[in-house]
N, C-alpha and C positions, 0 to 999 in steps of 0.2 A: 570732577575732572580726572583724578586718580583712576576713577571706576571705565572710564574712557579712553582713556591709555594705554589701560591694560587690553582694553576691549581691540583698540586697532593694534597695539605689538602681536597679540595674538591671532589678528586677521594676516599680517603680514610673517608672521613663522610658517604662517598654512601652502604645502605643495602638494604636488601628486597623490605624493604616497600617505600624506594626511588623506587625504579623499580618498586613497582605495582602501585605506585602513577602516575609513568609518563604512561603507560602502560595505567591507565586508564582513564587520558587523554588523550591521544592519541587514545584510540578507541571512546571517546567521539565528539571529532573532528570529527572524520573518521565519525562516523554513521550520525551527523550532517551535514555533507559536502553532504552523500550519499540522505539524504532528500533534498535537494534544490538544487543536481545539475539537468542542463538542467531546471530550471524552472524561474519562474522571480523574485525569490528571489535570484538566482545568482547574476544578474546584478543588485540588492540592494543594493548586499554585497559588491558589487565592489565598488558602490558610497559612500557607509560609509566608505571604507578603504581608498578610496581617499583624502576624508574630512578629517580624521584623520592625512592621511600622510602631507597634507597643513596646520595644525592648528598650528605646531611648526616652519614650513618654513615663513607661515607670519608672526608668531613674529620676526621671525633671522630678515626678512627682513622688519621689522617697517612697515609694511603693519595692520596700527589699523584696520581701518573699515571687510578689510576681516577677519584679527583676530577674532572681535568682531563678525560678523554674525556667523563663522564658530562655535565656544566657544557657542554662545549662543543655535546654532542648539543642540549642543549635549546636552545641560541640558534638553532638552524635549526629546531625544533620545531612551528612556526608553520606555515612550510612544507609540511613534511614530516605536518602533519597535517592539510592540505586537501587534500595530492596523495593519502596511505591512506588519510581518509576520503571519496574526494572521490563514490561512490556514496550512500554514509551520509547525507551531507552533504545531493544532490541530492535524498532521500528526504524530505528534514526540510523540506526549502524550499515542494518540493510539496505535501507534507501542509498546511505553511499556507497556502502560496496557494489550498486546497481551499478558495472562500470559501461560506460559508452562502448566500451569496441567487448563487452560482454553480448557477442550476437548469436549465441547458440540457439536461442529461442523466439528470434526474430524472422520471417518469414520476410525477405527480401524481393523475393520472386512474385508481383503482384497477381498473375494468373494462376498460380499455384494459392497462393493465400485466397482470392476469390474462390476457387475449386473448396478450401477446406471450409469457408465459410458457407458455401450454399450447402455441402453433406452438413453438416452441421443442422445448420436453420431445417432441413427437410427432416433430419431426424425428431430434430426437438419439437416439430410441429404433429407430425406423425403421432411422438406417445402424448403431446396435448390432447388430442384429440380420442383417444383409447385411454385418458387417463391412468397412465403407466409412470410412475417416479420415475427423478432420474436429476442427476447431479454431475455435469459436466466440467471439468477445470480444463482453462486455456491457460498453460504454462507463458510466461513473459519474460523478463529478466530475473527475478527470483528464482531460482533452483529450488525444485519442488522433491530432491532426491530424498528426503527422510521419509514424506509422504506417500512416493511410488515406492519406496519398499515395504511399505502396508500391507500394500495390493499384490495383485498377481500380476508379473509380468506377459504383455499382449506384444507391441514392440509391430503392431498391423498399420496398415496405410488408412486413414480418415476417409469410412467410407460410414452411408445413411442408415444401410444392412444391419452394419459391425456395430454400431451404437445403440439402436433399436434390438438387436436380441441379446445386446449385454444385461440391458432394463428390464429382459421378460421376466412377468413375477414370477418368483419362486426357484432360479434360477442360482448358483452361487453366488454370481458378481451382482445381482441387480441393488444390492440392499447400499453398496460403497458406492465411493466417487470412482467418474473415471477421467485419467488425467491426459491431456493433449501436447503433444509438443512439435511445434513447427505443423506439418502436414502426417503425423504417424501417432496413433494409440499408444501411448508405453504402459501404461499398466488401467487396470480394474477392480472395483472393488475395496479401494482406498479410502481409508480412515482419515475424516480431519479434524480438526481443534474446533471445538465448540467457542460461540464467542462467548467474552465475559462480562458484554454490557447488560447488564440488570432492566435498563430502559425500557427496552424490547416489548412489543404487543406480545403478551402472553399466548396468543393464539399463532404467535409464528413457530411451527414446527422443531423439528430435531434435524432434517434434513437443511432447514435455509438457517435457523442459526451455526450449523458446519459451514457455510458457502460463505454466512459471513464471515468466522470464525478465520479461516483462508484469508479474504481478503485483508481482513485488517492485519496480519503477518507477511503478505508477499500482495505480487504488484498483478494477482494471478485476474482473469474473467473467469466467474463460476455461474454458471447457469443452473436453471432450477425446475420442474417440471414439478406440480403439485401431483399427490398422489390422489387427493382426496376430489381437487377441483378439477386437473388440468392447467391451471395456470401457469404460464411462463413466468419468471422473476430470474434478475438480474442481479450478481451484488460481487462490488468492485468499487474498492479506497474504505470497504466498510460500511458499506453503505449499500439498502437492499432496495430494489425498484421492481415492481410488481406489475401485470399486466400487459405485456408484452405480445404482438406478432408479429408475423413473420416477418413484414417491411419494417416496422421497427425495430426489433432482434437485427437484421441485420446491417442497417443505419450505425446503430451504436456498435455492433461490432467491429464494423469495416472503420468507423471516425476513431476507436479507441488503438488499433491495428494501425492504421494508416499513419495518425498521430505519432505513436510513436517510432514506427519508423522514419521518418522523417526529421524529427530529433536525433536519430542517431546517423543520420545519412549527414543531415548537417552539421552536425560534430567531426566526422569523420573527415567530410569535405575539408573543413575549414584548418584541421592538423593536419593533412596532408600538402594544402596549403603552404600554412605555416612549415612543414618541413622543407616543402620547394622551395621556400624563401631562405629558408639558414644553409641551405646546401650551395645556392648561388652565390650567396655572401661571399661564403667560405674557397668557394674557387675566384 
């Protein structure tokens, strides 16, 4: 009866701000969980919740010594879990600083973003077919500025020409990425982070694990042009997708573009909104 008493006091303390509290724990979990699954911070997580789950079983069971190493791991804990997750970590930071009215490298003007997606797709199809490398990044909300100062600055308009003779072999720029932002080239020839999942088919490149390498740090589209096959590949959230044409390539480019503009359009909408509402208030 006790155990039901407390159970309905407790239903009846519960308001609003109980439920946005838990509400907003629970999407903090959630968006946390969505960063490190599938990565080797999963299986980190797994070994600290196990430690945790044994720290109170070796005391029941007068187990001193494992007690004591187990007890002692966790007071460095803290540490030791900024230094393993410290990529996780940088993932999660960025994600937030990704700010809604951060629209520098959102292409707003749909005829204009149509325009740079078809020079695109015609370029990329072009060195498929001359099996010409070639390693494209479409800047997004991530600032990709440490990266375009690798390269050489271009700072040209997104044309099919200007893409195709940056890739001709033997050329200075053809061997780096080249980086895109809005509808203009900013730089060529750019250096990116190799990723560091071990997973990886062994037979994937030095060019697409860079592409991934990018994606899994910024929120960038990097496309991929084999040198060896021709083949288009895709890799974006960290994740590589291979065998690509042209209607496809530009399917997912226009739904990954469009997508998010529209997040950010509806954002905007809706505190604009909310600002017309507090201003009428207020008179």
């Amino acid at each position: 009866m006790d155990i039901i008493k407390i159970a309905i006091n407790s239903v009846k303390n519960i308001n609003i701000f109980s439920v946005l509290d838990i509400l907003a724990v629970s999407y903090i979990f959630y968006k946390c969980y969505s960063l490190i699954k599938e990565t080797r911070a999963m299986q980190l997580l797994k070994g600290i919740i196990y430690i945790v789950i044994f720290i109170p079983i070796s005391k029941l069971l007068n187990l001193d010594t494992l007690y004591w190493i187990l007890s002692n791991t966790l007071t460095i804990g803290v540490l030791s879990f900024i230094i393993i997750f410290q990529p996780e970590i940088r993932r999660a930071l960025e994600h937030i600083g990704r700010s809604a009215f951060n629209d520098r490298h959102i292409l707003e003007d749909e005829e204009t973003m149509e325009e740079v997606i078809n020079e695109i797709i015609y370029a990329v199809d072009n060195l498929s077919k001359s099996k010409t490398g070639a390693l494209i990044v479409i800047e997004r909300l991530t600032g990709l500025g440490e990266t375009i100062n690798t390269g050489v600055k271009i700072d040209g308009i997104v044309s099919a020409s200007l893409l195709e003779n940056i890739f001709v072999v033997n050329t200075p720029l053809h061997d780096g990425a080249t980086i895109i932002r809005n509808d203009r080239i900013v730089s060529a020839g750019c250096f990116l982070p190799l990723t560091s999942n071990n997973e990886l088919n062994k037979s994937i490149g030095t060019r697409h694990r860079a592409a991934i390498g990018l994606s899994e740090n910024s929120d960038s589209i990097v496309i991929i042009v084999s040198e060896e096959t021709g083949t288009i590949s895709l890799a974006f959230n960290g994740k590589l997708t291979r065998n690509y044409d042209k209607s496809r390539l530009k399917l997912v480019l226009t739904k990954i573009i469009q997508k998010n503009q529209e997040k950010k359009l509806n954002f905007r909408e809706k505190v604009v909104a909310w600002m017309k509402r507090t201003e009428s208030n207020r008179q």
